[in-house]
C-alpha positions as CSV (number, residue, x, y, z in Angstrom):
1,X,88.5,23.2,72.9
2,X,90.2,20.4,71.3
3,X,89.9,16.8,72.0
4,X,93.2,14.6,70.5
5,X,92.9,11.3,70.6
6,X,95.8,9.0,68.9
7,X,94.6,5.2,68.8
8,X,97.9,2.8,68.3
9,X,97.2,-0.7,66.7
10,X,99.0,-3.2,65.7
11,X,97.8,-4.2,62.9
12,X,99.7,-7.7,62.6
13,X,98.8,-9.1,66.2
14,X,95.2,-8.2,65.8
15,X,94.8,-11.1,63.3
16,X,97.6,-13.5,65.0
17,X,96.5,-17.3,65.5
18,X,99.4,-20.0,65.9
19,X,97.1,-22.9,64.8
20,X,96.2,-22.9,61.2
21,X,92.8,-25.0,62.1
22,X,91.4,-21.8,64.3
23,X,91.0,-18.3,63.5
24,X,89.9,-16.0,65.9
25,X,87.6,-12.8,65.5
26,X,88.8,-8.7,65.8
27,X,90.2,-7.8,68.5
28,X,91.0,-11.6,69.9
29,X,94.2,-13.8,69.5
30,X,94.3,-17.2,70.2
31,X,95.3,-18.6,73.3
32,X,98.0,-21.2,72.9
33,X,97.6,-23.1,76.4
34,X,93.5,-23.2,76.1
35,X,93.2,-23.3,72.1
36,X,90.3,-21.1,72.6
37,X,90.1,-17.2,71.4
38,X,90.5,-14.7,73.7
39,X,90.3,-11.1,73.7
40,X,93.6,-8.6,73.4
41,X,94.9,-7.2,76.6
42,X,95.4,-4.2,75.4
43,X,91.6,-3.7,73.6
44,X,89.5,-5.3,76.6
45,X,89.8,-7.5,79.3
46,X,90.9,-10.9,79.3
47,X,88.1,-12.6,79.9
48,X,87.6,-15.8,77.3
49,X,85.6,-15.2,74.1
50,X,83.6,-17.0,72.0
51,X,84.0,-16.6,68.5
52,X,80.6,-18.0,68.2
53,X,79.2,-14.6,69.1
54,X,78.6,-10.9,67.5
55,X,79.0,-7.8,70.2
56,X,76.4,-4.9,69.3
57,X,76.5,-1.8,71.7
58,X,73.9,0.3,71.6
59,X,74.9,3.7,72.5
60,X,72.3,6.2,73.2
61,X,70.9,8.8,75.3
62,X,68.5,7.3,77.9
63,X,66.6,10.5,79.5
64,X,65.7,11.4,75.5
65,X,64.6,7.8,75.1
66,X,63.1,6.5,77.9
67,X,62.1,3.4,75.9
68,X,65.4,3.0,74.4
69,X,66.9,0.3,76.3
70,X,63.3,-1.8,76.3
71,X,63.1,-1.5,71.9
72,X,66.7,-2.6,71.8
73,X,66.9,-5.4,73.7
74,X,63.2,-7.0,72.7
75,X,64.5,-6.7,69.2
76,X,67.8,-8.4,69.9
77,X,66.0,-11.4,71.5
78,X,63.8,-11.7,68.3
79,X,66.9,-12.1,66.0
80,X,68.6,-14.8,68.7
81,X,65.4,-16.7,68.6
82,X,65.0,-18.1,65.1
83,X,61.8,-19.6,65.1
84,X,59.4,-17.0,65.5
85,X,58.8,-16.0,62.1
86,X,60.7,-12.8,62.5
87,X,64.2,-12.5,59.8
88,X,65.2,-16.1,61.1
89,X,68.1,-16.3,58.3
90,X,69.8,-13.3,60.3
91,X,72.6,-15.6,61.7
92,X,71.3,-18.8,61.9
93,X,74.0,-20.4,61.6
94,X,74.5,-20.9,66.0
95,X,75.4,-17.7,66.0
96,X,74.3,-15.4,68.9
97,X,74.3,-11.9,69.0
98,X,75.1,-10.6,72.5
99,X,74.3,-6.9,73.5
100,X,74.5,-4.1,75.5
101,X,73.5,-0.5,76.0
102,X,75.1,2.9,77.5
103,X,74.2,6.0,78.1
104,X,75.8,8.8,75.2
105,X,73.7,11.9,77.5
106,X,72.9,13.7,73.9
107,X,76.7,14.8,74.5
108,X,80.4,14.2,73.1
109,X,81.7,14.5,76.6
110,X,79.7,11.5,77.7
111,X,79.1,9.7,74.8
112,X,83.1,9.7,73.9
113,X,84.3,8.0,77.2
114,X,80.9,5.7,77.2
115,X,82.4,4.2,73.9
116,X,86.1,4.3,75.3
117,X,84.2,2.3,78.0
118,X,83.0,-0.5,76.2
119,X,85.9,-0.8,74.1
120,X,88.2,-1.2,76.6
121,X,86.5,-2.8,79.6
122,X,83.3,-4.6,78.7
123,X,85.1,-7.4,77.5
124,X,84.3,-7.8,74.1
125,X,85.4,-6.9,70.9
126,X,82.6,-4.1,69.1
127,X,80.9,-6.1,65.8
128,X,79.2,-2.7,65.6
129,X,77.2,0.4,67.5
130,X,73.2,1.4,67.0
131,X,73.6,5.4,68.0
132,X,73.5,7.4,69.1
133,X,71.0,9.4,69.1
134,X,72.0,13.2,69.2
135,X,74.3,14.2,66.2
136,X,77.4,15.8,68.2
137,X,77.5,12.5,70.2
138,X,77.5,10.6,66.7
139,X,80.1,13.2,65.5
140,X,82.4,12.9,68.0
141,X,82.0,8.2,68.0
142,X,82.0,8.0,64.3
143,X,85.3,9.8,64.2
144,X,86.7,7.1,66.8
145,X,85.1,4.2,65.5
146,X,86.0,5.0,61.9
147,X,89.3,4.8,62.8
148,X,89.1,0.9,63.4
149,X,86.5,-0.1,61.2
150,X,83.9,-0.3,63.7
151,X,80.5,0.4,61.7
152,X,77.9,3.0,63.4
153,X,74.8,2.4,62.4
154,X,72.4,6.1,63.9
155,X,68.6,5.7,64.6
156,X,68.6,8.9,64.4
157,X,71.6,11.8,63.8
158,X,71.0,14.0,60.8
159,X,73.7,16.4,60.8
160,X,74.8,16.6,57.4
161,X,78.2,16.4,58.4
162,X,77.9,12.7,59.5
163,X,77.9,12.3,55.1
164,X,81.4,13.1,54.7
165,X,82.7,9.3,54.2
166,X,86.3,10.7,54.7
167,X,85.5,11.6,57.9
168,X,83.4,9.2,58.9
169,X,83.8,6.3,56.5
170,X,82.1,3.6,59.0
171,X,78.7,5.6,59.5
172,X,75.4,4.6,58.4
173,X,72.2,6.3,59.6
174,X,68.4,5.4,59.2
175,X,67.1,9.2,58.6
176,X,68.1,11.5,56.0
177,X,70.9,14.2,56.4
178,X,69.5,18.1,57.1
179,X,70.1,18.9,53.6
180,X,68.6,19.0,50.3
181,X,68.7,15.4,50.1
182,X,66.5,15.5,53.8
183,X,64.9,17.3,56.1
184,X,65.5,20.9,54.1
185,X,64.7,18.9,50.9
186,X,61.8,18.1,52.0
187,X,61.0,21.5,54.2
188,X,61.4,23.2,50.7
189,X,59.7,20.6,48.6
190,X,56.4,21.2,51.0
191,X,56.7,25.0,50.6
192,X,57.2,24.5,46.5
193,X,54.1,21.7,46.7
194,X,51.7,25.0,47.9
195,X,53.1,27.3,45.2
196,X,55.0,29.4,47.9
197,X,58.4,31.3,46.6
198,X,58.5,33.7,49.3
199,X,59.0,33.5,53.3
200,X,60.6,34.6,56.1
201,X,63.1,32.0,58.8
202,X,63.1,32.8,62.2
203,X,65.8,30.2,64.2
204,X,67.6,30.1,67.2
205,X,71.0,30.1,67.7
206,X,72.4,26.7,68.4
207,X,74.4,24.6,66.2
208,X,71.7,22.7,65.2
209,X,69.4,25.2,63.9
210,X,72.0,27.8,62.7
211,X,73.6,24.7,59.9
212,X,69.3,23.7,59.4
213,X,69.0,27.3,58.9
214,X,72.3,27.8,56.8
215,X,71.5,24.6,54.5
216,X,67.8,26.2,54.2
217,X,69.1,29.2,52.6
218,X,71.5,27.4,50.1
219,X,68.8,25.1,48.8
220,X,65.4,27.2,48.7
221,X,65.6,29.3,45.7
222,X,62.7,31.9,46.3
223,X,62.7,34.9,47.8
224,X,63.1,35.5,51.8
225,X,61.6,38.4,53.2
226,X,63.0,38.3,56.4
227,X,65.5,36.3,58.6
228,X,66.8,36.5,61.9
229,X,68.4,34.3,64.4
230,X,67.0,34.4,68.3
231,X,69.7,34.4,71.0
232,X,69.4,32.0,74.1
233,X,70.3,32.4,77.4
234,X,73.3,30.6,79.6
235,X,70.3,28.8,81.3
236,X,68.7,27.6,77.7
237,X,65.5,29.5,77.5
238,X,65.2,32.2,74.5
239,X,65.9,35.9,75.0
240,X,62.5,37.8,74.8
241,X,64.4,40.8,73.4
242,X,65.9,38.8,70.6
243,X,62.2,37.4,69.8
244,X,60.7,40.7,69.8
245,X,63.5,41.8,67.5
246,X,62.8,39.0,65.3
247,X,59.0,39.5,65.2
248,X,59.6,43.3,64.6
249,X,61.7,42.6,61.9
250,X,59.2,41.2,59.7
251,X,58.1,43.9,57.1
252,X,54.3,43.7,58.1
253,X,53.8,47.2,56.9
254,X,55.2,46.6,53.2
255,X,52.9,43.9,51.3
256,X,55.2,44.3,48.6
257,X,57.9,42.4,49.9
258,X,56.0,40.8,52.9
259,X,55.4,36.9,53.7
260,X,52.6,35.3,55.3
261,X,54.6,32.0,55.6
262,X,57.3,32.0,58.4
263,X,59.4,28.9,58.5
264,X,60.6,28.1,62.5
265,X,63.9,26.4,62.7
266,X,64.2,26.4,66.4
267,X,64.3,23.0,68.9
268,X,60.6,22.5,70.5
269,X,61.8,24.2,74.3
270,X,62.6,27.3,72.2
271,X,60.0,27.2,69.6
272,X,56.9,27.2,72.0
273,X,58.2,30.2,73.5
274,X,58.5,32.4,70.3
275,X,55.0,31.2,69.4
276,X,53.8,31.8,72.0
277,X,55.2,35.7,72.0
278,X,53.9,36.1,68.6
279,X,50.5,35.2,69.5
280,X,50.6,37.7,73.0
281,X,51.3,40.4,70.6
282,X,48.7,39.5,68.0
283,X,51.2,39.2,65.6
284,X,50.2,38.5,62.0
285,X,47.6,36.1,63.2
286,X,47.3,34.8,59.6
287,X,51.0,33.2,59.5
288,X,51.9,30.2,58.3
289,X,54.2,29.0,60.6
290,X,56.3,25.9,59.4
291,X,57.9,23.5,61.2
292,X,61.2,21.6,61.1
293,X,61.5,17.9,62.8
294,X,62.8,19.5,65.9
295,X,59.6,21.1,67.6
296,X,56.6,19.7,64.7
297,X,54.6,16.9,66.4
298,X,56.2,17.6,70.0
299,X,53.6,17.8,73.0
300,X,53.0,21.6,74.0
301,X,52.2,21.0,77.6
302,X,48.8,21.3,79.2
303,X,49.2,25.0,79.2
304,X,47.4,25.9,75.6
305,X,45.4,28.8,76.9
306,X,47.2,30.8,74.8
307,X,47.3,29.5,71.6
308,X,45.1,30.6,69.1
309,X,41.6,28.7,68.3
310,X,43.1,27.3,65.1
311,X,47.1,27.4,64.9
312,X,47.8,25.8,61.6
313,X,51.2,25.0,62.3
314,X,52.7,22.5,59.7
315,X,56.2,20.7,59.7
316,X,58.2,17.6,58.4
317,X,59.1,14.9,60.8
318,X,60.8,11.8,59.3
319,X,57.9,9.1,58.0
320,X,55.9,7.3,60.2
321,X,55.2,4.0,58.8
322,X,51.8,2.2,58.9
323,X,52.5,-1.0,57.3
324,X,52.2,-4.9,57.6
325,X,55.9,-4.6,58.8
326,X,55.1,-2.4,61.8
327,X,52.1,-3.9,63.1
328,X,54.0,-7.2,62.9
329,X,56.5,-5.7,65.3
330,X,54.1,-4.0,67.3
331,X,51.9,-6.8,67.9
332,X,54.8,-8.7,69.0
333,X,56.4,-6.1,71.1
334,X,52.8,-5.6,72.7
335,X,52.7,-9.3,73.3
336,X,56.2,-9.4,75.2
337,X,54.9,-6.2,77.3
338,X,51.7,-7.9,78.3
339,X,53.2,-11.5,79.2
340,X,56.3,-9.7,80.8
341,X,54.1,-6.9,82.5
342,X,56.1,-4.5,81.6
343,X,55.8,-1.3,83.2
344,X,56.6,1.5,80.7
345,X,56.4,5.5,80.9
346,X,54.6,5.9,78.3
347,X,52.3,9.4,78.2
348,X,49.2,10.7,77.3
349,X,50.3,13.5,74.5
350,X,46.7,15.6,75.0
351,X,46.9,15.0,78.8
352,X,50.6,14.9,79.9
353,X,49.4,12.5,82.8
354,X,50.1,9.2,82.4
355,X,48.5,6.4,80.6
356,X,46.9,3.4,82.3
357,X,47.7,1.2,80.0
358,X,51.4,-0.2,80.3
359,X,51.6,-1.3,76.9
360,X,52.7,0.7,73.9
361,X,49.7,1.7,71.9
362,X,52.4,2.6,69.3
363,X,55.5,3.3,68.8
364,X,56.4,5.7,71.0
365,X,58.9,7.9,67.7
366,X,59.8,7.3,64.2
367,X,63.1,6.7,66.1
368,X,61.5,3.5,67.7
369,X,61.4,2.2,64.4
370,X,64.5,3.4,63.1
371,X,66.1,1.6,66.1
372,X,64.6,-1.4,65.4
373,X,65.6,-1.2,61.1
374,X,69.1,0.1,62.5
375,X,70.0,-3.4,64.6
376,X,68.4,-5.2,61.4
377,X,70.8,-3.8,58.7
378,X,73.9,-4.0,60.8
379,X,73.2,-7.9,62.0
380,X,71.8,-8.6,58.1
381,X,75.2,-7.1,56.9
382,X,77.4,-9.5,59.7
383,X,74.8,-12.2,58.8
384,X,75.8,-12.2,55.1
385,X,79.5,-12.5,55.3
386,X,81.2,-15.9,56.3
387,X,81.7,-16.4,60.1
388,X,85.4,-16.2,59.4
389,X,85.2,-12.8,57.7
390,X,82.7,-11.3,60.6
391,X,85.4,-10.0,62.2
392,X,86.6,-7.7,59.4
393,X,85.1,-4.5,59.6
394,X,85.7,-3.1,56.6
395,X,83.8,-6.0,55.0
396,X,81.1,-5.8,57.4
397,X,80.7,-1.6,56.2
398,X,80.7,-2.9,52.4
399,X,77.8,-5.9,53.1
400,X,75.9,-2.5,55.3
401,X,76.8,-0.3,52.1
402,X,74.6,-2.7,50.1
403,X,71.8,-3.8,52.5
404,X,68.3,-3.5,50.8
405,X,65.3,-4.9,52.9
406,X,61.9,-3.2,53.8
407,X,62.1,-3.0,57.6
408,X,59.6,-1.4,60.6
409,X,60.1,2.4,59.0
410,X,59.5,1.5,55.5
411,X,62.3,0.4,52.5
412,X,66.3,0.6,53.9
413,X,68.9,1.1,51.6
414,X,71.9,3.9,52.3
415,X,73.4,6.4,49.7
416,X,77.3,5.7,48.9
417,X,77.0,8.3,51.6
418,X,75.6,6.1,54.2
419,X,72.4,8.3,54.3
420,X,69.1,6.4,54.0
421,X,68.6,6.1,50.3
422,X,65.0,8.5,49.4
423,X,63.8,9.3,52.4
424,X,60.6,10.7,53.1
425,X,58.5,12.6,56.1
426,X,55.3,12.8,57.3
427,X,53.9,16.1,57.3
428,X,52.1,17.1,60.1
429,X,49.2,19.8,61.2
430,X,48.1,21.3,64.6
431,X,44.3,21.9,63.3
432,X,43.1,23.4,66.5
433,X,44.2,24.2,70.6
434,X,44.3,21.4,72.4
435,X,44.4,18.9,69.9
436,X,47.1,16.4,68.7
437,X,48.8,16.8,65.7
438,X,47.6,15.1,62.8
439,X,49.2,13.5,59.9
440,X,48.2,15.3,57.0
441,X,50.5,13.6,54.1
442,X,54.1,12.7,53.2
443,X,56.8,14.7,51.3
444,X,59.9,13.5,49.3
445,X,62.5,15.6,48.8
446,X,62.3,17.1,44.9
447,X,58.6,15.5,44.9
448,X,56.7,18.6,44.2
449,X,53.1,18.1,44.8
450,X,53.3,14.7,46.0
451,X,51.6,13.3,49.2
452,X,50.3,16.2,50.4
453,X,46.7,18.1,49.9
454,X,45.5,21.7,51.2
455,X,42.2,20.5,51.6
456,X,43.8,17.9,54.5
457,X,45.2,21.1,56.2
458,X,44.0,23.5,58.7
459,X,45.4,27.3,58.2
460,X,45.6,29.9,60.7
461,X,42.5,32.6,60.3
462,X,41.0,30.7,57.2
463,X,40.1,27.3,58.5
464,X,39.9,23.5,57.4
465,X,38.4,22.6,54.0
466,X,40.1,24.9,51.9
467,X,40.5,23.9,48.3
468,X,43.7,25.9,48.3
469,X,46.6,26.7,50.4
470,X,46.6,30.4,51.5
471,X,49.2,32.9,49.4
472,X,52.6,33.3,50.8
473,X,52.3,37.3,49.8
474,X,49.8,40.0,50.9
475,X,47.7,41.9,48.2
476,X,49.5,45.4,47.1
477,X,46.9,48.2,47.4
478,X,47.2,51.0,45.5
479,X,49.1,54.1,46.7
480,X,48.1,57.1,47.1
481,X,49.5,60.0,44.6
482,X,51.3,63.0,45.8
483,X,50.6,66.3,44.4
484,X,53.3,67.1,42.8
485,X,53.3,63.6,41.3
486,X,49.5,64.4,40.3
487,X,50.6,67.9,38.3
488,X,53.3,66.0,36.6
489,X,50.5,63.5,35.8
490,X,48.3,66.5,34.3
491,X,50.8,68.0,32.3
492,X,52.6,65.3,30.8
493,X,48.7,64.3,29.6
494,X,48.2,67.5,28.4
495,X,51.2,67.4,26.0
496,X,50.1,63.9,25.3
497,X,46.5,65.5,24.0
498,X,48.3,68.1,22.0
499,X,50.8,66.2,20.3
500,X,47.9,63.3,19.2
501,X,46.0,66.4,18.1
502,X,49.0,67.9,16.3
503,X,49.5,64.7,15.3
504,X,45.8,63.5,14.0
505,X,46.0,67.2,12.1
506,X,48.9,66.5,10.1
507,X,47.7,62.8,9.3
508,X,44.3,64.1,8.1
509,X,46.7,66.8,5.9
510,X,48.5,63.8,4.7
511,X,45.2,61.6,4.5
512,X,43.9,64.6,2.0
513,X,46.9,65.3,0.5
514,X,47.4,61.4,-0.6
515,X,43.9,61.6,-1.6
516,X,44.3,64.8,-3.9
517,X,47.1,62.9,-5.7
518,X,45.9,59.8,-6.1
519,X,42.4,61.7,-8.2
520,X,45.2,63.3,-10.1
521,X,46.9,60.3,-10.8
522,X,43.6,59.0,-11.9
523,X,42.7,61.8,-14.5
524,X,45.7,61.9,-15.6
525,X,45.4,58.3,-16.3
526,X,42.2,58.6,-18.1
527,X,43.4,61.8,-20.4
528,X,46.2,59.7,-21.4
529,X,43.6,56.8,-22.1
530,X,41.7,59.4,-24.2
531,X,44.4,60.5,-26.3
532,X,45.1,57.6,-27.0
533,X,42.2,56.4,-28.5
534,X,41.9,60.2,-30.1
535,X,45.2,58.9,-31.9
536,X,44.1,55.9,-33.0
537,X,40.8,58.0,-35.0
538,X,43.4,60.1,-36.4
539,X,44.9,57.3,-37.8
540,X,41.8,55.6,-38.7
541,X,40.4,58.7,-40.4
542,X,44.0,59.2,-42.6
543,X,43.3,55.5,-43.2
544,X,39.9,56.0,-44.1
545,X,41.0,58.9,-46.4
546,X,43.4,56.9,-48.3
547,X,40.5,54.1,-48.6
548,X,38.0,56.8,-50.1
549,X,41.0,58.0,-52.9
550,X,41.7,54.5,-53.7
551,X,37.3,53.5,-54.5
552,X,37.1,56.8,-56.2
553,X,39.9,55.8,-58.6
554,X,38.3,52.5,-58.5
555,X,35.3,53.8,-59.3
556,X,36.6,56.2,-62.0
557,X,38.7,53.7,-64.1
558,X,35.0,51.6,-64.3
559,X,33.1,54.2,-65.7
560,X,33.7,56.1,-69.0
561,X,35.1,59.3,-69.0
562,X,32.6,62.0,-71.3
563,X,34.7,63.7,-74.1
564,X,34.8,66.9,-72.5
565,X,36.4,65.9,-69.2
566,X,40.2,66.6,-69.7
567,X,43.0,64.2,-68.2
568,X,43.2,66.1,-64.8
569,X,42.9,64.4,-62.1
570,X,41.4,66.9,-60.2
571,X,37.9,66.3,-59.0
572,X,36.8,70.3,-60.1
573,X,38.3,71.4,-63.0
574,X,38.5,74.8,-64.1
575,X,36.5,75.1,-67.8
576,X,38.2,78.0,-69.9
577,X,36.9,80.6,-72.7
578,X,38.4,78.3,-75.2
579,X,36.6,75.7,-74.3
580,X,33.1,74.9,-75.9
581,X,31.4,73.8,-72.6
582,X,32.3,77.4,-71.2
583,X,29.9,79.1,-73.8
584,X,27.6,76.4,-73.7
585,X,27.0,76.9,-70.1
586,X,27.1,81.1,-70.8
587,X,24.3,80.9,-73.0
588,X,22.2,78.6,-70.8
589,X,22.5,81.1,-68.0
590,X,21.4,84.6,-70.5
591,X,18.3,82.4,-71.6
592,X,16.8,83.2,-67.8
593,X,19.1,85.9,-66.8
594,X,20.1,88.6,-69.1
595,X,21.9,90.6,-67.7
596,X,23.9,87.9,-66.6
597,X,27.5,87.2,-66.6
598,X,29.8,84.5,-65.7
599,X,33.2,84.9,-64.4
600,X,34.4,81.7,-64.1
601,X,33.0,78.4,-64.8
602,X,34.6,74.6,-63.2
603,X,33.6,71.3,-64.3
604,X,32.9,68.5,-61.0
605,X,35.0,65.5,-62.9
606,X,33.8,62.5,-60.8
């Protein structure tokens, strides 16, 4: 189905005024017979306007906030009255803010025609909307709205659509968008903060859930064991076939690739159900079960029975302030409700009866708060402009663009994409059945590690007090060998022990073999050491030889040579017949030996 809708202006007439002394607001011209502004017949009725004045709708669902209508209009009346301490520059210059609220139903179809309604017949020209609350509705207004100028500022809507400032160029909203820069920012940032970087996502099929769960997948960068998506029925309730297909799908059996950490993207009529289921079949009592903002912190019902002792359920829901700034408000708001006796609905979370008390203990949601910061930055942005330019709407979405104040729900400041600038969430626990949810901490998205402590948390099976958060994977126990793989086994390490044996006995051949040749090496070292010192006697004895000759001849030429010694120069000389020495020494030798006789006689010449 396609809803066309072609808005005609006229651009020039909007603006008209015939005397230059008066200059009337959007959507008004000047009336010529009364001099006073008046609105345009073709934008609302023709009732007479006071320029003096700044229209804010509020456009919300009434049934989803029953204390809508009360938060918005007390917080109107504090801006109009400037004396009570509470932002009394906002437009205090005599000018009032006058204000009404319709009902969007959660739904395009009535929250369309609800804004068509107000434009058209409530007699006033639109300074700006506070909703709605749901983001189709928002969807389907900003587009309408954007087309004139008109800014829409959202308590609530997170639909990360709603940041395309093409489409929707006058939208501003007081929660982050269900991306990485929001709610699955910070979803995956409290998974990271526990050192998690596998899980499983379980969520249901509407349009919601199924872009949560899409924009999950594109940011977390672990692993994900399982996912499925949980059909409902025409009549809204979940299909127990489809949950029992998505609990069966979870590889319980494989540890290897298993989660213990399950993360539930599923609105709170459809997630109780699927816990529940989970729980009747004892499934994986130890999960983790984590929350997104659309069932975390929600009241069960008195029906608990079958919830397990300790549930551990953890989820993000945006921040839930607890300063100076909301007790201010509170106290106030408490103050009105006591001296108006107000009745209000308000109930009894662990009970589901309601409370005696008619005054709001708190605020009943963070969108309370966001309400309240959502008519602040719109009538601060109005309030900063110059009455005559208050009726521009382009100007008065560049003064919102650039609103910074610290408000009920903490700092406010918007992204070029009209998103709240760094948002951050609560993080909540369901410690045990029966019990409220607690605040445990806060997470920013990309904060790893900030705001939030395992000791604060409960876990399913384990307990409270634990130092640590449980692991997102299951211990890997060994498995069990076939035989075949177990013969294999055997004889690869039986050829392992025979090649390191054939192996050790060639090293030790080597070992001895290197050994053998280096003792060579070594004797033949010290034989070539030998000879060489064997040389060098040689060459001292030839030395020593020619020393001896030379002191002989020394010797000789200093002594005198006896008469008989001839000029030889032989040491032993042979001494002839001829010579007289010969006979000398002949008849020596007959004197003691007669029958002696001499052959040959020599002569030592020395």
């Amino acid at each position: 189905q396609i809803l066309s809708i072609i808005v005609c202006i006229d651009a020039q007439s909007l603006f008209s005024a015939t005397a230059p002394s008066t200059t009337c607001g959007y959507g008004t011209h000047l009336n010529n017979d009364t001099l006073a502004c008046q609105c345009n017949n073709a934008l609302c009725s023709t009732s007479e306007f006071n320029a003096s004045k700044v229209q804010i709708a509020g456009l919300f669902d009434e049934l989803g906030f029953d204390w809508g209508r009360e938060i918005f209009d007390f917080t109107i009346s504090l801006l109009n009255d400037h004396n009570n301490g509470w932002h009394d520059d906002i437009l205090n210059d005599g000018t009032e803010i006058i204000a009404t609220v319709a009902d969007a139903g959660c739904d395009p179809g009535i929250a369309v025609p609800a804004y068509w309604d107000l434009k058209t017949s409530w007699g006033q020209p639109l300074h700006g909307v506070i909703g709605c609350r749901c983001s189709g509705a928002s969807i389907a207004v900003s587009r309408i709205a954007g087309l004139e100028d008109i800014p829409v500022v959202s308590m609530s809507s997170s639909s990360a659509q709603l940041s395309d400032i093409i489409d929707f160029s006058s939208f501003f909203r007081l929660v982050g968008p269900d991306n990485s820069r929001g709610q699955v920012g910070a979803l995956v940032t409290l998974l990271q903060s526990f050192g998690w970087d596998r899980v499983s996502v379980i969520n249901t099929d509407t349009q919601y859930t199924k872009d949560l769960a899409t924009a999950f997948g594109n940011t977390w960068t672990g692993d994900i064991a399982h996912i499925h998506t949980v059909s409902i029925r025409p009549d809204g309730t979940v299909e127990d076939t489809s949950v029992d297909q998505a609990l069966d799908g979870v590889p319980v059996d494989d540890p290897r690739v298993n989660s213990r950490i399950i993360v539930l993207i599923a609105h709170h009529q459809h997630a109780y159900p699927i816990l529940q289921r989970a729980q009747q079949r004892n499934f994986q009592p130890d999960t983790v079960w984590v929350g997104a903002d659309a069932w975390t912190g929600q009241f069960f019902g008195s029906d608990t029975e079958w919830m397990p002792d300790i549930p551990g359920y953890i989820g993000v829901v945006p921040y839930r302030n607890n300063d100076s700034h909301l007790h201010d408000f509170l106290n106030r708001l408490q103050n009105h409700q006591k001296a108006t006796q107000t009745t209000t609905p308000s109930i009894s979370p662990a009970s589901g009866s309601a409370a005696e008390d008619t005054t709001f203990p708190s605020l009943p949601s963070y969108a309370a708060e966001t309400m309240v910061d959502s008519i602040v930055a719109l009538t601060m942005a109005i309030s900063s402009l110059n009455p005559g330019e208050r009726a521009d709407g382009k100007k008065i979405i560049t003064a919102l663009s650039q609103t910074n104040f610290t408000g009920v729900s903490g700092p406010v400041s918007f992204t070029p994409e009209g998103d709240r600038a760094n948002p951050r969430y609560s993080v909540l626990n369901l410690p045990t059945r029966g019990k409220e949810w607690e605040n445990v901490g806060f997470i920013t998205p990309g904060a790893i590690g900030e705001g939030v402590n395992a000791l604060d948390i409960c876990w399913a099976s384990i307990g409270c007090d634990q130092q640590e958060a449980p692991s997102d994977e299951y211990p890997v126990p060994p498995e069990k060998l076939q035989t075949w793989v177990i013969a294999v086994i055997t004889t690869i390490s039986l050829l392992v022990v025979a090649l390191a044996a054939k192996y050790w006995r060639s090293h030790e051949k080597k070992k001895r073999l290197k050994t053998n040749i280096s003792e060579m090496q070594k004797k033949m070292e010290a034989m070539k050491n030998i000879d060489t010192e064997l040389l060098d006697l040689d060459k001292q004895v030839e030395e020593a030889k020619r020393r001896q000759a030379s002191l002989i001849l020394q010797r000789a030429n200093l002594q005198e040579m006896p008469s008989t010694w001839s000029s030889s120069g032989e040491t032993l000389v042979e001494v002839t017949p001829d010579d007289d020495q010969y006979w000398s020494v002949h008849n020596k030798l007959k004197e003691t030996m007669s029958n002696a006789w001499m052959s040959k006689v020599w002569r030592v010449q020395n």
